[in-house]
C-alpha positions in Angstrom: 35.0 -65.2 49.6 34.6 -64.9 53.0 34.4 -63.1 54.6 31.5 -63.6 58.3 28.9 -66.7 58.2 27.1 -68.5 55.8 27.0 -71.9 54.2 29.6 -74.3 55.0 31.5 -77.2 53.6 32.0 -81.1 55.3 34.6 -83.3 54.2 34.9 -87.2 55.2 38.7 -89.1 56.3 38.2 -92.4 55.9 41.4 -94.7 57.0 42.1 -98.1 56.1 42.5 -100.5 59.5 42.0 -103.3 60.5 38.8 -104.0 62.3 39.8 -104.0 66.0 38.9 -102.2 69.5 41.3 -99.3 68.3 39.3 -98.6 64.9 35.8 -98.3 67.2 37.2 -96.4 69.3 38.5 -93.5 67.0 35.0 -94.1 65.0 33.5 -92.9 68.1 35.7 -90.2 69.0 35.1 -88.9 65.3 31.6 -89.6 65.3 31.5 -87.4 68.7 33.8 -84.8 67.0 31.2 -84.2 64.1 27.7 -84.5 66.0 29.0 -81.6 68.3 30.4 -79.5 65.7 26.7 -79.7 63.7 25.3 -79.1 67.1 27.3 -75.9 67.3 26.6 -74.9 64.1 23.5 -72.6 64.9 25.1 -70.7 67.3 26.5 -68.5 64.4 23.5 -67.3 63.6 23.4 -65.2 67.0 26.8 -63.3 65.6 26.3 -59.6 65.0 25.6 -59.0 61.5 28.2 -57.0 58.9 31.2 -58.2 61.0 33.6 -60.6 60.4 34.0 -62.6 63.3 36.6 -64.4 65.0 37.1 -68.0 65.0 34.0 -68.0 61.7 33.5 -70.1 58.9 31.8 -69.8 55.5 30.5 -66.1 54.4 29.5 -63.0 55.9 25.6 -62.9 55.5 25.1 -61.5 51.9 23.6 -57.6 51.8 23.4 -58.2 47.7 21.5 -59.9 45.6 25.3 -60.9 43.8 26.4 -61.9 47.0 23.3 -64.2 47.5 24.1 -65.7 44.0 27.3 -66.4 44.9 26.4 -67.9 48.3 23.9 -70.3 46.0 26.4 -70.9 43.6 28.8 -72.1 46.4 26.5 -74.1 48.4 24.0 -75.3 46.2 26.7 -76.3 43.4 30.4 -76.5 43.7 30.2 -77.9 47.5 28.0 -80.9 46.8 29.9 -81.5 43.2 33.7 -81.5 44.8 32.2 -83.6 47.8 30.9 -85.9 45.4 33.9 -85.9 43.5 36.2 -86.5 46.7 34.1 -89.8 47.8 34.2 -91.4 44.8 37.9 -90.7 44.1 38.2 -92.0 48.0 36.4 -94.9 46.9 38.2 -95.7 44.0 41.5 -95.8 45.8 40.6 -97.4 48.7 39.0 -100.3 46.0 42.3 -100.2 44.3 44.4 -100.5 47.6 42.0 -104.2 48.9 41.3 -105.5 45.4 45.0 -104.9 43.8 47.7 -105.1 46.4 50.5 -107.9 46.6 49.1 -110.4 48.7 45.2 -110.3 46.7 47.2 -110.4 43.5 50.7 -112.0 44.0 50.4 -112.2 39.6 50.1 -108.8 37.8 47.7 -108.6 35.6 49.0 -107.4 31.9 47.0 -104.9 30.3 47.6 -101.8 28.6 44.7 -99.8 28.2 40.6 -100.5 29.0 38.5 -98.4 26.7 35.2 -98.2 28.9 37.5 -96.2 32.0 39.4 -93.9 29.4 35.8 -92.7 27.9 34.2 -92.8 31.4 37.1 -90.7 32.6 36.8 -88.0 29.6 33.3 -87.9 29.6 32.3 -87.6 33.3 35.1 -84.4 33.7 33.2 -82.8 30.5 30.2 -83.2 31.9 31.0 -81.7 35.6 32.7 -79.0 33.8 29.5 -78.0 31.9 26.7 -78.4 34.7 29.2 -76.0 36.9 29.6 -73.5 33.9 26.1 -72.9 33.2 24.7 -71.3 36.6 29.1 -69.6 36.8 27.9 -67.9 33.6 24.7 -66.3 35.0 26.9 -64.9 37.9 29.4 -63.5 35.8 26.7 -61.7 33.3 24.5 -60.4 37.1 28.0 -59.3 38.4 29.5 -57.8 35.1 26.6 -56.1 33.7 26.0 -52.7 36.0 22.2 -51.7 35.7 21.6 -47.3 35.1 23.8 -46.0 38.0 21.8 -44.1 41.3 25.3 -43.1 41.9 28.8 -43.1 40.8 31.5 -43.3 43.3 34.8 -43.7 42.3 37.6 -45.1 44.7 41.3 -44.7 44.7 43.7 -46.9 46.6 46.9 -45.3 47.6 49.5 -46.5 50.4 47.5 -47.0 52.7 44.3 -45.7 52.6 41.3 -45.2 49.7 40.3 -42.0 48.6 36.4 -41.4 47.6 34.8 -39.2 44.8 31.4 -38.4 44.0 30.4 -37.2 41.1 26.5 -36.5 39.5 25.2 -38.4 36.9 24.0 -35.5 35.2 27.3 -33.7 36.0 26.6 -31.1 38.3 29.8 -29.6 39.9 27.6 -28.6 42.7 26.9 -32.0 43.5 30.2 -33.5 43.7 32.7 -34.7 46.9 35.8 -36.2 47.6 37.9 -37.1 50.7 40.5 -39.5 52.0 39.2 -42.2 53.7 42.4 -43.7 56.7 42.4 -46.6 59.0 41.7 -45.5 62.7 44.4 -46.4 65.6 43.2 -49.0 68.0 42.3 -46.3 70.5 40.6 -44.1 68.2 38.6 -47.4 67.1 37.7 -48.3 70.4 36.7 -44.5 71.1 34.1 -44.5 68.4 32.6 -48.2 69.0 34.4 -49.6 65.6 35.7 -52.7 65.5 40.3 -52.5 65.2 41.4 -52.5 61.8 38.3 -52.1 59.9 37.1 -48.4 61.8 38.0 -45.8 59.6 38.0 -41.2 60.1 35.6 -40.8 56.6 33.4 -44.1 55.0 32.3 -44.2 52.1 28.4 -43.4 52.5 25.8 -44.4 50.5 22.1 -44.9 49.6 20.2 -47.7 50.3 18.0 -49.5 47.9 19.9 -47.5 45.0 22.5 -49.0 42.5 25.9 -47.4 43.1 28.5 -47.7 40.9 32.3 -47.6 42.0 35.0 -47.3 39.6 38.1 -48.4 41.0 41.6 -47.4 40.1 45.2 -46.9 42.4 47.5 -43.9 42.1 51.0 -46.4 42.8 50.9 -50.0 43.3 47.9 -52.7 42.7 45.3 -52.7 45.6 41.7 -54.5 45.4 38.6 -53.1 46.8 36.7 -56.0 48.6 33.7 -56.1 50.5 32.3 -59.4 50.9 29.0 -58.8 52.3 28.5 -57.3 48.9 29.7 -59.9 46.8 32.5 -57.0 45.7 36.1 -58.1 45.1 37.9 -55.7 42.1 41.5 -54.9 41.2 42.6 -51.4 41.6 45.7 -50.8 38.8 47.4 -47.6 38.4 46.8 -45.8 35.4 43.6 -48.3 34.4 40.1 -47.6 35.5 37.8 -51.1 36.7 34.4 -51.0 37.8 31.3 -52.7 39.7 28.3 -52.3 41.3 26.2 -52.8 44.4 22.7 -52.3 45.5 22.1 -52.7 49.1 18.6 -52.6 50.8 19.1 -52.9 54.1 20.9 -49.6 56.3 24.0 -50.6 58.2 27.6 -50.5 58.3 29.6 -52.7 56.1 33.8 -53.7 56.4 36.0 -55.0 54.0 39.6 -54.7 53.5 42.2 -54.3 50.6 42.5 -57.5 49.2 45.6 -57.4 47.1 49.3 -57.1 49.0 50.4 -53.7 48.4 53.3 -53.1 50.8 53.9 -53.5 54.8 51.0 -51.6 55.7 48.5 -53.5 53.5 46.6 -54.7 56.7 46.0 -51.6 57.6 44.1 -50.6 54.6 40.3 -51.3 55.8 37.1 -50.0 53.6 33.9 -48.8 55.8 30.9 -48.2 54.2 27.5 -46.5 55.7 24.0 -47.5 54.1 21.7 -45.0 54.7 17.9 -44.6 54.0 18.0 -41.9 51.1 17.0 -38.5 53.4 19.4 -39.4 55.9 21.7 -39.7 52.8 20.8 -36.4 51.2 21.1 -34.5 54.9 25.0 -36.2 55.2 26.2 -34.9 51.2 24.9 -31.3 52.0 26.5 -31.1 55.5 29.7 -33.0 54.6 29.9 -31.0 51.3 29.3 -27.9 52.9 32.4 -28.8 55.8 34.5 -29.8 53.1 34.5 -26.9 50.5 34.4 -24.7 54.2 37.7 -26.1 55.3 39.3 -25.6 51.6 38.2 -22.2 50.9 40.6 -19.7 50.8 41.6 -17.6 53.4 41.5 -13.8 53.2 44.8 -11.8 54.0 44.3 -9.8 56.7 46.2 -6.6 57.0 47.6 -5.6 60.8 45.4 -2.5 62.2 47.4 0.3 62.2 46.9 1.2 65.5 
């Protein structure tokens, strides 16, 4: 889910061969092939944080404590189950290839059924589907229940860019913003130090250490507000309201992306947000509130002098 880095997967080929110069010499080569790609492996933890990077694997470093669920969910669970699972089923069929082919058993052997492998087979699947659902469940309840909100942002996907409104908990039209929020050209990007694609004019800005709560929504097609160094992935739906929440400790700035195809722009459809340290927060809402209702006032007539 991504993305950026974080834990990562191996999987094994194992080929039949005869034992010959040729097999030790591809054992080699692949033996070579995976020392130097676990050698390389810490060099990822040099990459710039909050980024996704080129060329990565595994997830972006997790800002959230649902993203570092998920993480442990991922590599502490399902990796070593379906590797587990994929060396014993490679086991199995490579047995099956030596022990029943033509030549080992010129005579086919006439059965129809063996009880002991239909109940191992039904048993073992129940059981590998119940150790993955109990920790799955504890993820869904963290991600699904949203603890009392710091703040409410609600964000509306439109072709091709988000829209972002703030509104008080306690519903004070004084303390209330919104703004469109649009991908910046490459040389606009590269002006203001933001990586392409993912540099947008307004982010979304936020509070760190406080629980925010986005509801998500889409004024004309389906989009999906992602942000994987959150753990954050929701459909936006016209005419339906979805929600979910983050708490972020550490200040930065975060990318995602809409994750849901919405058109030939869809790419073009990045999510920036800005952590800040809560007076640094406070100082942005005043003066962006203050240059947004100054730009929307409205203007006085003014009469020509007479002279």
């Amino acid at each position: 889910m991504s993305i950026t880095p974080g834990g990562c997967g191996a999987s094994a080929i194992i080929f039949q061969a005869p034992v010959n110069e040729g097999r030790m010499r591809f054992l080699s080569k692949l033996a070579a092939s995976v020392f130097m790609t676990l050698m390389a492996l810490p060099a990822f933890a040099d990459l710039p944080q909050h980024v996704p990077q080129d060329k990565a694997f595994g997830f972006q470093p997790a800002a959230t404590e649902v993203a570092r669920q998920i993480q442990i969910f991922h590599n502490l669970w399902l990796m070593p189950i379906i590797t587990a699972i994929v060396v014993v089923v490679t086991l199995l069929m490579l047995y099956i290839f030596i022990r029943f082919n033509r030549k080992a058993n010129p005579e086919p052997m006439r059965f129809s059924h063996n009880s002991l492998v239909e109940v191992a087979w039904t048993i073992i699947p129940i059981l590998i589907l119940l150790i993955i659902a109990v920790p799955s469940f504890r993820l869904l309840y963290l991600e699904d229940v949203i603890p009392e909100a710091d703040l409410t942002v609600k964000a509306i996907g439109s072709q091709w860019y988000w829209d972002y409104e703030y509104t008080d908990p306690a519903g004070d039209p004084d303390k209330t913003l919104s703004y469109s929020s649009i991908m910046l050209e490459a040389d606009e990007a590269k002006a203001a130090g933001k990586p392409r694609l993912l540099g947008v004019d307004n982010p979304m800005v936020v509070p760190a250490g406080k629980v925010v709560r986005v509801i998500v929504t889409a004024t004309d097609v389906l989009h999906s507000f992602a942000m994987p160094a959150f753990g954050v992935k929701i459909d936006a739906v016209p005419g339906r309201l979805n929600e979910t929440w983050f708490k972020v400790d550490e200040p930065g700035i975060y990318y995602g992306q809409c994750s849901e195809l919405c058109g030939k722009r869809h790419a073009y459809m990045p999510i920036e947000i800005h952590v800040l340290p809560q007076a640094d927060y406070d100082a942005w809402f005043v003066k962006t509130q203050a240059e947004y209702a100054a730009s929307y006032a409205p203007k006085r007539a003014q009469l020509a002098s007479a002279n």
